[in-house]
MMTF fields as JSON, N, C-alpha, C and O atoms, coordinates in Angstrom:
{
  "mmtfVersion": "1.0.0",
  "mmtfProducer": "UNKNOWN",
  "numBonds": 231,
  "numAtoms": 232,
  "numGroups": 58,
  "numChains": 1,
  "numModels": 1,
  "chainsPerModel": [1],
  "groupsPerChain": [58],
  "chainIdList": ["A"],
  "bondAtomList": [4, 2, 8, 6, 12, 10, 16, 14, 20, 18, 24, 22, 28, 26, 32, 30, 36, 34, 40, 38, 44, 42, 48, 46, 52, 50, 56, 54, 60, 58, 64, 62, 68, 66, 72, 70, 76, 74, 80, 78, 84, 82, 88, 86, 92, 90, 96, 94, 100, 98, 104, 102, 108, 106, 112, 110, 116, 114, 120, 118, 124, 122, 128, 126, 132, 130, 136, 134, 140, 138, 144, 142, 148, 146, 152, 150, 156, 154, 160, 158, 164, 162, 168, 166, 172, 170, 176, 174, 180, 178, 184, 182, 188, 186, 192, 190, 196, 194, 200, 198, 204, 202, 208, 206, 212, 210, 216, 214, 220, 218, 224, 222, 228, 226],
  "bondOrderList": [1, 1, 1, 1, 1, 1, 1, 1, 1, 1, 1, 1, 1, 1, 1, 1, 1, 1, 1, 1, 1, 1, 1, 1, 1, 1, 1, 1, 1, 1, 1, 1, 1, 1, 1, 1, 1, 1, 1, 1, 1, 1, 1, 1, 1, 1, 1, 1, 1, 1, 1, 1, 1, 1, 1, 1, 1],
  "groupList": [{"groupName": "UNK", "atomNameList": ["N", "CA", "C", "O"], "elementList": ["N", "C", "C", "O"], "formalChargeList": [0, 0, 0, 0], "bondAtomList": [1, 0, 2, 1, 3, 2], "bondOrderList": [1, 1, 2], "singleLetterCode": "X", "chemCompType": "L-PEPTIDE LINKING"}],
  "groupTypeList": [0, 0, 0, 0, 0, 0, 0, 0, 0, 0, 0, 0, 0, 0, 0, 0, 0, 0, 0, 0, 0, 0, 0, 0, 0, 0, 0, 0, 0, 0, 0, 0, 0, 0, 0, 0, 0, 0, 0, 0, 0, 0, 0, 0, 0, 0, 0, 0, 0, 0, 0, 0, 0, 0, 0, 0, 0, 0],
  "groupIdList": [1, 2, 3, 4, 5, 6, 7, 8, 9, 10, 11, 12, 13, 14, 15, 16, 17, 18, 19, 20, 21, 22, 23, 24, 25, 26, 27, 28, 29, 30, 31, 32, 33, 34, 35, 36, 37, 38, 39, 40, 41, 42, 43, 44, 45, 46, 47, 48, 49, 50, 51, 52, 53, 54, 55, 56, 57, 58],
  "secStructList": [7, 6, 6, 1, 7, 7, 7, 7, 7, 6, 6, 7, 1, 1, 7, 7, 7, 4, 4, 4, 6, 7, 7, 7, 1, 1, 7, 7, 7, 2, 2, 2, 2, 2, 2, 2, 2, 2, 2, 2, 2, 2, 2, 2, 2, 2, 2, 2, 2, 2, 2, 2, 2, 2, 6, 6, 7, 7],
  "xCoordList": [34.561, 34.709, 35.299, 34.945, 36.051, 36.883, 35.809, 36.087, 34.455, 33.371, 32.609, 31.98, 32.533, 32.088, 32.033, 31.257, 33.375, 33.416, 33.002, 33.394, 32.028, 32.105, 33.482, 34.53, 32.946, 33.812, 33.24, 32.113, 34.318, 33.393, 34.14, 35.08, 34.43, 34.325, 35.613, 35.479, 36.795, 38.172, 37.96, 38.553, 37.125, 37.282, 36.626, 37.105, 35.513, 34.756, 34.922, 33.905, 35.892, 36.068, 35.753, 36.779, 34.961, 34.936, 35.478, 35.465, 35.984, 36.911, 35.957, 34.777, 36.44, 34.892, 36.408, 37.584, 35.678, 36.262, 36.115, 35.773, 36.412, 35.896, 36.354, 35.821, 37.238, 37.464, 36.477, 36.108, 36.037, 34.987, 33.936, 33.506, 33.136, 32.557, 32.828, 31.896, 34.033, 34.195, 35.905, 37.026, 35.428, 36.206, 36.635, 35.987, 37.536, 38.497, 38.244, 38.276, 38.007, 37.793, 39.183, 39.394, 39.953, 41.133, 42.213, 42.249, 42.845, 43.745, 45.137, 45.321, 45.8, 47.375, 48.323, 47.879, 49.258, 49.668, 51.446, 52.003, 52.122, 53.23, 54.147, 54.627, 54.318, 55.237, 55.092, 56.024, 53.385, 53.614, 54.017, 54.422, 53.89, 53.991, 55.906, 56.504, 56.467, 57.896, 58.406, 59.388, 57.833, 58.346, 57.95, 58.655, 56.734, 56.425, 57.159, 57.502, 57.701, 58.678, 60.276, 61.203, 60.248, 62.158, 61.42, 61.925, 60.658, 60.376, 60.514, 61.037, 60.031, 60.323, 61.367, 61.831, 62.161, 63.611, 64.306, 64.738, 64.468, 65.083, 64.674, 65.588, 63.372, 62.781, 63.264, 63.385, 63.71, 64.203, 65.693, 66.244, 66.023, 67.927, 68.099, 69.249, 67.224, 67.464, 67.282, 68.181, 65.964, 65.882, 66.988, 67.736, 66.903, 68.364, 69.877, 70.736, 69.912, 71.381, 71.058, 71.894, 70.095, 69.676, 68.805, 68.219, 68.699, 67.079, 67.36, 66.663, 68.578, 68.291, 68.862, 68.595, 69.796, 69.821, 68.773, 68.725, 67.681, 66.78, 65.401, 64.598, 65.684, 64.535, 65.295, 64.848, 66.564, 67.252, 67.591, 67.996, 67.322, 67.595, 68.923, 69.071, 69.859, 71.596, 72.512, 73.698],
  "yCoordList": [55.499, 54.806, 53.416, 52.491, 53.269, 51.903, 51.193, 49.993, 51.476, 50.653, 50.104, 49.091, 50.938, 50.491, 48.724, 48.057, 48.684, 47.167, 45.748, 45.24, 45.207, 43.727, 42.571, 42.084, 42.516, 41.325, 39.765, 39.357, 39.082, 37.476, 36.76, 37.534, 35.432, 34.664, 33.947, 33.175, 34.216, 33.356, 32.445, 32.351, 31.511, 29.717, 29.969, 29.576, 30.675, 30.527, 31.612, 32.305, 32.104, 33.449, 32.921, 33.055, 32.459, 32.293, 30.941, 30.646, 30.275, 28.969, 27.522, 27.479, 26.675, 25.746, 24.315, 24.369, 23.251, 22.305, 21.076, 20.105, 21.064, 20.435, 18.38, 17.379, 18.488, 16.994, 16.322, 15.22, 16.836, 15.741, 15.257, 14.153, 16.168, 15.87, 15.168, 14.471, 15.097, 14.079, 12.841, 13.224, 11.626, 11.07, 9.94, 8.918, 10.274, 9.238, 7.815, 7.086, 7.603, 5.933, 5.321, 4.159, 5.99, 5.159, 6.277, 7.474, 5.163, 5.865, 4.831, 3.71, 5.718, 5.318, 5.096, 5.808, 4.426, 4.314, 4.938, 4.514, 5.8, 6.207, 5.686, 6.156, 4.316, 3.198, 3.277, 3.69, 2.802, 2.972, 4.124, 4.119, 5.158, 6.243, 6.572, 7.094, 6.053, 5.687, 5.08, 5.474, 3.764, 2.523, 3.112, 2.884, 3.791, 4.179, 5.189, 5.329, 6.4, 7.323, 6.442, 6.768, 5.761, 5.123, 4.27, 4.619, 3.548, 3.149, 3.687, 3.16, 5.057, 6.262, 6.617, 6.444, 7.194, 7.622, 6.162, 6.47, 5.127, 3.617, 3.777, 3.828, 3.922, 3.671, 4.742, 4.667, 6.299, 7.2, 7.104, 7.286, 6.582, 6.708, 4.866, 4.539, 4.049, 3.46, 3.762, 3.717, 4.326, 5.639, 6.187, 6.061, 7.139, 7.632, 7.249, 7.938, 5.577, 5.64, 4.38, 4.403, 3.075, 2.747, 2.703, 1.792, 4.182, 4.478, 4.447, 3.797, 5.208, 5.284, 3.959, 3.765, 2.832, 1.935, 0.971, 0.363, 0.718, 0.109, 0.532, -0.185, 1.906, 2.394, 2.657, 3.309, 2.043, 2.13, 3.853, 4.276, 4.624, 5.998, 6.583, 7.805, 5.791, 6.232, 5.246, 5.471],
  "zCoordList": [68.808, 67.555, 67.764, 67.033, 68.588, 69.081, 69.642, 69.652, 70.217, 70.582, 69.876, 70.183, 68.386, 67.75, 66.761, 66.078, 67.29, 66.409, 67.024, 68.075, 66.0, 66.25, 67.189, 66.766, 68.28, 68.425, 68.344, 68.625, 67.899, 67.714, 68.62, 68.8, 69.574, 70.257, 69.622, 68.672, 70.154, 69.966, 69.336, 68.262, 69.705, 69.139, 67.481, 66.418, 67.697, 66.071, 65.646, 65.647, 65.236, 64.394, 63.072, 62.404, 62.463, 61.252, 60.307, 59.111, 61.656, 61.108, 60.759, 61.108, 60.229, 59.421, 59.685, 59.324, 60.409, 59.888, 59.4, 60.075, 57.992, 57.022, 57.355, 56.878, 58.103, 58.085, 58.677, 58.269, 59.545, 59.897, 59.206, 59.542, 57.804, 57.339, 56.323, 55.92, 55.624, 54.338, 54.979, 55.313, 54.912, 55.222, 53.813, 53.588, 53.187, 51.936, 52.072, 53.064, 50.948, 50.603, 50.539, 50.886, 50.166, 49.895, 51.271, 51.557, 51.71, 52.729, 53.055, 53.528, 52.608, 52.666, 54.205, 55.105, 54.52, 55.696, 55.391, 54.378, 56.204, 56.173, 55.232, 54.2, 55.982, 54.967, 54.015, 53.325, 53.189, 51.693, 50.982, 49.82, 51.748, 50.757, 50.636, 49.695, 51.926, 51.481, 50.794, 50.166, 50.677, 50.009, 47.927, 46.944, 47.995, 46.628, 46.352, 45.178, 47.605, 46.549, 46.397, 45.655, 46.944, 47.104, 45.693, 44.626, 45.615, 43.931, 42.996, 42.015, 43.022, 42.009, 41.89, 40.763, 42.791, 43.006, 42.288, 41.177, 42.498, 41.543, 40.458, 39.635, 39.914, 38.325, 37.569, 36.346, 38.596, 37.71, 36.984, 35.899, 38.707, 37.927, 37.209, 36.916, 37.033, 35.714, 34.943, 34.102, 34.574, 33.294, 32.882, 31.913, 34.295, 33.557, 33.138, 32.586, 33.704, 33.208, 32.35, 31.447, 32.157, 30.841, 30.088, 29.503, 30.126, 29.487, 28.369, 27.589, 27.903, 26.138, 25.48, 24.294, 26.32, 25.666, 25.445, 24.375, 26.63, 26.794, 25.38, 24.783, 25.327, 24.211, 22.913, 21.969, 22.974, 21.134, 20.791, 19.708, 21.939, 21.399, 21.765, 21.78, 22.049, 21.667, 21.797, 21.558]
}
């Protein structure tokens, strides 16, 4: 019964890899994607500490 089973070939057991076939139009470099969250992280905590004077809501 243990002879009975399919074996498949280590490398291609079933695995597909998709990067090579679709490559992104738009592609980002390390830096920016730092420099845009440390932007976020600043735009939040002015929000948060003059957000409601800036929008008249306290």
């Amino acid at each position: 019964m243990a002879q009975d089973r399919i074996q498949m070939p280590s490398g291609m057991g079933g695995l597909v890899r998709y990067f090579d076939e679709y490559k992104s139009k738009i592609e980002f470099k390390p830096g920016h994607i730092i420099i845009l969250c440390i932007a976020v992280v600043i735009i939040m905590i002015v929000l948060y500490t003059l957000g409601g004077t800036l929008l008249g809501i306290a």
